[in-house]
TORVEXNU-129358 format. One record per residue (C-alpha): y, z, x; residue in three letters; residue number from 1. Coordinates in Angstrom, 2 decimals. Layout:
N
+---------+---------+---------+--------+-----+
:       v :       w :       u : residu : num :
+---------+---------+---------+--------+-----+
:       Y :       Z :       X :    ALA : NUM :
...
+---------+---------+---------+--------+-----+
END
This chain:
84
+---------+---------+---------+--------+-----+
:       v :       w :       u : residu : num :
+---------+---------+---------+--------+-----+
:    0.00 :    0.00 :    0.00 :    UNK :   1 :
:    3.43 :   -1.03 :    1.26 :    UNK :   2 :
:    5.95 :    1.57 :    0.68 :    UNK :   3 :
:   10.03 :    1.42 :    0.99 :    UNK :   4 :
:   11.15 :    1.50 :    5.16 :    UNK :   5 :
:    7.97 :   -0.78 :    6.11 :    UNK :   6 :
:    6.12 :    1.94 :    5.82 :    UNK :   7 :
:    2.13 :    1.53 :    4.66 :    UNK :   8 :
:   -0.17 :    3.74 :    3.28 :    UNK :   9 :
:   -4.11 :    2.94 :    3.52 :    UNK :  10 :
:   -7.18 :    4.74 :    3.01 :    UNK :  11 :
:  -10.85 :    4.77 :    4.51 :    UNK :  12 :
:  -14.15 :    5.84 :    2.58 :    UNK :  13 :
:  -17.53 :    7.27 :    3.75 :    UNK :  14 :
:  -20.17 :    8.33 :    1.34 :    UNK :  15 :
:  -23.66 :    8.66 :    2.49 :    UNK :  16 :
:  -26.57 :   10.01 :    0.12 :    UNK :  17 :
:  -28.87 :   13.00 :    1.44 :    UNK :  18 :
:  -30.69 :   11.97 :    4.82 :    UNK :  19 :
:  -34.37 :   12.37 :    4.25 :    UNK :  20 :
:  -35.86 :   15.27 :    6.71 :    UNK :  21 :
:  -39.40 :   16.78 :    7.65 :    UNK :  22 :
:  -39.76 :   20.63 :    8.07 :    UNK :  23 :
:  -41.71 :   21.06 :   10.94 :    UNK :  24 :
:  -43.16 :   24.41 :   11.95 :    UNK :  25 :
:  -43.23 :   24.78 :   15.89 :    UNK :  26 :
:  -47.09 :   25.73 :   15.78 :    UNK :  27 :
:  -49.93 :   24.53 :   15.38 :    UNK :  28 :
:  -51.31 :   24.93 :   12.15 :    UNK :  29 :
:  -54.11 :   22.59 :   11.94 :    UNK :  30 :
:  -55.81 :   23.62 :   15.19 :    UNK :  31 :
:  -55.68 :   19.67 :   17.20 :    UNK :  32 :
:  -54.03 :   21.20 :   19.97 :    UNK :  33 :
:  -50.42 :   20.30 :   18.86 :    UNK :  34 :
:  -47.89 :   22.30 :   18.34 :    UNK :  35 :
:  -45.08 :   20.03 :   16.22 :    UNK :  36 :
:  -47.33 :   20.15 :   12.60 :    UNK :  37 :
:  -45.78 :   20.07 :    9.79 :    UNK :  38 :
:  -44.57 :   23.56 :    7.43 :    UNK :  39 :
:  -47.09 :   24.91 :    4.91 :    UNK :  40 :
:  -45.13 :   25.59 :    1.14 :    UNK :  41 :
:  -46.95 :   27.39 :   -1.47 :    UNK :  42 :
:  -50.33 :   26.50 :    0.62 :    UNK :  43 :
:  -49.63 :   22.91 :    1.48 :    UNK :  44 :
:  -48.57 :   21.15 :    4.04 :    UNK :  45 :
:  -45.63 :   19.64 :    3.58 :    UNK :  46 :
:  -45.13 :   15.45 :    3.39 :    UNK :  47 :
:  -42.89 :   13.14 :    6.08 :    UNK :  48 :
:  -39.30 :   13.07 :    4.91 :    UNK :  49 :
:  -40.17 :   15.26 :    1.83 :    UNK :  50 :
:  -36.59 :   17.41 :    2.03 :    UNK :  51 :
:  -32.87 :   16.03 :    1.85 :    UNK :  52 :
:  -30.14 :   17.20 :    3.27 :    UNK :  53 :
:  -26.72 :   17.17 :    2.10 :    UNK :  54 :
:  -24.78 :   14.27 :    0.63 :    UNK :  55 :
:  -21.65 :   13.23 :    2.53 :    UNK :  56 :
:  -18.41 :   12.60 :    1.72 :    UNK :  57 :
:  -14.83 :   11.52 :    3.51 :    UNK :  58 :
:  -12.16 :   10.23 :    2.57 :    UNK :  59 :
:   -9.46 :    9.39 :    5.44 :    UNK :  60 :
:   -5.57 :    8.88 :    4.76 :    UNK :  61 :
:   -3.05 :    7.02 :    7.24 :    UNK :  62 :
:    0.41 :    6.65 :    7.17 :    UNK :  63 :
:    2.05 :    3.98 :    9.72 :    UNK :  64 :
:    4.69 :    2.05 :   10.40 :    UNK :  65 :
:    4.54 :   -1.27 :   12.29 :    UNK :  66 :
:    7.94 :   -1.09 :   14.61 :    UNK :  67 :
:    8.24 :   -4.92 :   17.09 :    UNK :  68 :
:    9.78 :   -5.45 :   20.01 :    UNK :  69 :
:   10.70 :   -8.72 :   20.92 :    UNK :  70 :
:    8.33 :  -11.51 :   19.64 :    UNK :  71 :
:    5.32 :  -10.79 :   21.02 :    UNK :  72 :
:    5.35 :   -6.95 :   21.34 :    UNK :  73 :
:    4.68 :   -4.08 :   18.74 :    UNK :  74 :
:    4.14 :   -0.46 :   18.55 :    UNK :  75 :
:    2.74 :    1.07 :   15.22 :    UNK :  76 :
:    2.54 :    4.84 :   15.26 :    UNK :  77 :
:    0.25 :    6.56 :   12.77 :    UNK :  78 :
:   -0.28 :   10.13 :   11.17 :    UNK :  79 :
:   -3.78 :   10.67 :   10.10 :    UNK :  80 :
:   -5.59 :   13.18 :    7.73 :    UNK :  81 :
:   -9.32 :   13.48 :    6.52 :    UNK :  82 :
:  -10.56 :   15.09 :    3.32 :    UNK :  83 :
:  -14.66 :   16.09 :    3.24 :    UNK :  84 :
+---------+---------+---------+--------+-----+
END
């Protein structure tokens, strides 16, 4: 958005659904000699990517003003501020 003194306004979106995780235990549960098996809940083990995490969210606002120098020189300052 172009405001009054050449100054412009714009914005910049993220949104990301839940990432897909596996809760792993550290131990090892099912006795192969590995200790990275998955987490027992409520007496079984626990699928690949079974848990999500947290959706995401962010939302990024800039102000700036486009200041030239000459023909073929600019500058264009900016103020910047992020919402999650």
């Amino acid at each position: 958005m172009h405001l009054p003194g050449k100054i412009d306004v714009s914005t910049l979106s993220q949104f990301e659904s839940a990432r897909p995780y596996t809760l792993g235990t550290g131990t090892d549960i099912n006795g192969d000699g590995v200790g990275n098996d998955r987490a027992v809940v409520n007496g079984r083990q626990t699928t690949l990517d079974e848990f999500r995490g947290t959706p995401f969210a962010q939302i990024d606002l800039r102000i700036s003003r486009n200041f030239k120098f000459g023909e073929h020189m600019g500058l264009r300052p900016f103020a910047s501020s992020s919402t999650c």
